[in-house]
C-alpha positions in Angstrom: -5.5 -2.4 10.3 -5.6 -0.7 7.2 -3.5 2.7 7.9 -1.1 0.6 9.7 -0.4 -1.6 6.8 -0.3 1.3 4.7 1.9 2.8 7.5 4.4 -0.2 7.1 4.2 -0.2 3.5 5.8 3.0 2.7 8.9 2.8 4.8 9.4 -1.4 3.3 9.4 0.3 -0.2 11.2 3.4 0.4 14.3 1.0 1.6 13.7 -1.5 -1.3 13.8 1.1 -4.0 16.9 2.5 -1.7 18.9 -0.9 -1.7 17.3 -3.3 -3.9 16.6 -1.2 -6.8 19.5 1.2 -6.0 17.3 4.2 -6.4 19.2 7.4 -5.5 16.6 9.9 -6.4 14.4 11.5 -3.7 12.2 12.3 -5.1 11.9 9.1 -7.3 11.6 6.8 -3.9 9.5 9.3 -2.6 6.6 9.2 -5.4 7.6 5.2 -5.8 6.7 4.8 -1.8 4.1 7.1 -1.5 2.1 5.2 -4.5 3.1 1.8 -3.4 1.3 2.7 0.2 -1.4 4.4 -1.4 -2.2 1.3 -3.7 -2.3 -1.3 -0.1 -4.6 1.2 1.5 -7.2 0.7 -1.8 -6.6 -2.7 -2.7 -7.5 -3.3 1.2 -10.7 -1.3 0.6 -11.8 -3.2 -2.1 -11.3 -6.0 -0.5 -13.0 -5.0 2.7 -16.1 -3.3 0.8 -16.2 -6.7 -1.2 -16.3 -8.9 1.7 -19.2 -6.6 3.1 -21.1 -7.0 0.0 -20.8 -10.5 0.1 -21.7 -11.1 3.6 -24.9 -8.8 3.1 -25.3 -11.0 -0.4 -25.6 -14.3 2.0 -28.2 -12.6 5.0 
């Protein structure tokens, strides 16, 4: 679940930064994407290495 979010995040921003933001550079959307997918695929570790720690926390 996590790669395929991270999957889907980098194509939502590469267009947003395309149209929304009007973003020509390449590179610029490239480094934008790339950190925006990066960023879901951590916070979505933390938040799965939390939820661990609190279910051992409770047994």
């Amino acid at each position: 679940m996590q790669e395929l979010l991270t999957a889907v995040a980098y194509p939502i921003v590469w267009l947003i930064c395309a149209y929304l933001l009007k973003i020509e550079s390449g590179l610029a959307k490239l480094l934008i994407s790339l950190t925006a997918a990066i960023l879901v695929y951590v916070l979505i570790g933390i938040k799965r290495t939390q939820k661990e720690n609190h279910k051992e926390n409770e047994d």
